[in-house]
N, C-alpha and C positions, 0 to 999 in steps of 0.2 A: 504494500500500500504506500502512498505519497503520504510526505509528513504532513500535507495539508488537510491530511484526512478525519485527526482527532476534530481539527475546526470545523472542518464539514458536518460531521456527524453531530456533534454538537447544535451547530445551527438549524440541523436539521430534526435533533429533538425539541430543540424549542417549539417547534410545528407541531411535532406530534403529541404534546404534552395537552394542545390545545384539540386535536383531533383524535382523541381517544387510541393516540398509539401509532396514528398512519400517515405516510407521509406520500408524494404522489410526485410523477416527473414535473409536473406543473409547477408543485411547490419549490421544488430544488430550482427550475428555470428562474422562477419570482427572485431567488435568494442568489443567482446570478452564477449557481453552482451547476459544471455539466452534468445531464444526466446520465452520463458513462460510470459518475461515481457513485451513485445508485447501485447499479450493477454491479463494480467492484467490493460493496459497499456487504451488497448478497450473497457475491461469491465468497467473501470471505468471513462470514455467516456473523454480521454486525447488526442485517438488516433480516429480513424473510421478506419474499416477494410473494404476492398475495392473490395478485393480478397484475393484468397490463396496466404497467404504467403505475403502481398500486405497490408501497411497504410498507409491510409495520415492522417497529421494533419489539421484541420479546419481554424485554425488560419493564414493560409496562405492562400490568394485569387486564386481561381478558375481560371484559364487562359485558352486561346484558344487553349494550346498546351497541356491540361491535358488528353487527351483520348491518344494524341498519347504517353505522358509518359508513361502511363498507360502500354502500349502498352508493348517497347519497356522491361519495367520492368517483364511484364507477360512472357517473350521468357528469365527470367533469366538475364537481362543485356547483353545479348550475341547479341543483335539485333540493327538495323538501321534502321530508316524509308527509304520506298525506292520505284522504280517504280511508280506509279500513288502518290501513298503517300504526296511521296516527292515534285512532281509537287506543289502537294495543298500546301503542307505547304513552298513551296518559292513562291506562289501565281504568277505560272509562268503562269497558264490558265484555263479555267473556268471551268476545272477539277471537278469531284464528288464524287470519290470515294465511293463504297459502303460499303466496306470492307477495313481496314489498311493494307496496302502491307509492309512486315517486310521481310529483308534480315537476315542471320543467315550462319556461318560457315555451309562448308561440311560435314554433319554426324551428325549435330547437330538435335535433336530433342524435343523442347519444348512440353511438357508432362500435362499442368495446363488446368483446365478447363476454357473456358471461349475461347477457339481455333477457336472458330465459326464466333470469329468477326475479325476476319485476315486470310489475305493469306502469306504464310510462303515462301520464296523461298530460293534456298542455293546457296553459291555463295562466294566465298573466295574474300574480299574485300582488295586491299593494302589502309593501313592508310593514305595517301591523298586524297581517292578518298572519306573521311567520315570527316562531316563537323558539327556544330552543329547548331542548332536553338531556340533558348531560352530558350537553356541547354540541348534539345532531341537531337539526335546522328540521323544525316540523311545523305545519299550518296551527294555529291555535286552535283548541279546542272546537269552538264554535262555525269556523271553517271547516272540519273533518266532520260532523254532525251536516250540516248543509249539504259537505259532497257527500255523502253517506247516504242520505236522503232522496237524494235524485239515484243516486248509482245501485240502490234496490238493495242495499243490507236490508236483512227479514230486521221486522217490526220490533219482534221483543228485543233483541240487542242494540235497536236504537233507541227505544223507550228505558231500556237499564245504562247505554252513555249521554241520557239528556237525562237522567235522573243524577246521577253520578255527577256529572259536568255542575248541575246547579245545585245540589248536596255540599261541593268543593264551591262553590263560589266562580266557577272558571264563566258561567253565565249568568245571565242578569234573568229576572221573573220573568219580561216582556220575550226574550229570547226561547226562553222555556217553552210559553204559551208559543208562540208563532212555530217554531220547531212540533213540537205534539201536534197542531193545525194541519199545518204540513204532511207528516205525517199518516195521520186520519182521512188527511186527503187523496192519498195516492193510492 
């Protein structure tokens, strides 16, 4: 390895402390470091390569939100947990998802292999309606409830994350009422 490497690796924990572990060729570009050292970075078992373009370091504990990191990293950083998703991960109801529901600008189109285990949807999101969750980038409660709504989760699982949702405070009364409306109505 080049002596420049302890710096590197460094700078490139900084990133990953912030993204639960994973660092991406992106992020190294941003930090002005080639992504060749990535690579050498893997080979010489500093990093683990995870996917394209995709590392985490080991040294950092495994958490319940690393798939959906994972996730949101594989769509480019361009993406939010979102719809059924997001339900699970504010553990609004006894939700399953089988597949990661990822939102993504209009026009956007993430291109990496590994597409199989997400559903992509587009959707131009204003910045309050994205919230985080132990550093992952997810629509706020009240957003996943709405696209939920339309997108045909069965009834009682969204009747237990709009009870849940306004239980916690994450909704306001009037949002409650309008949501169950909704609902009732479809």
């Amino acid at each position: 390895m080049t002596e420049i490497t302890p710096s590197i690796r460094k700078r490139l924990w900084e990133v990953a402390l912030d993204q639960n572990g994973y660092v991406t060729s992106e992020d190294a570009r941003k930090l002005g470091i080639p992504v060749v050292e990535l690579g050498k970075l893997a080979y010489h078992g500093r990093l683990q390569r995870v996917a394209y373009g995709i590392y985490r370091f080991d040294e950092l504990p495994v958490t319940p939100v690393d798939s959906y990191q994972l996730a949101v990293l594989w769509a480019g950083g361009r993406a939010v947990l979102s719809h059924d998703t997001a339900l699970d991960l504010y553990e609004l109801c006894d939700i399953n998802p089988s597949k990661i529901h990822l939102t993504v600008p209009p026009g956007y189109r993430p291109r990496r292999k590994g597409g199989q285990l997400y559903v992509v949807h587009h959707e131009r999101l204003a910045s309050d309606a994205i919230g985080r969750v132990e550093g992952v980038p997810a629509v706020k409660p009240r957003i996943a409830i709405a696209q939920c709504t339309r997108g045909g989760v069965p009834s009682h699982l969204l009747n237990q994350a709009i009870e849940t949702a306004r239980a916690r405070g994450l909704i306001s009364v009037t949002e409650q009422g309008t949501f169950s409306d909704e609902l009732r109505a479809r």
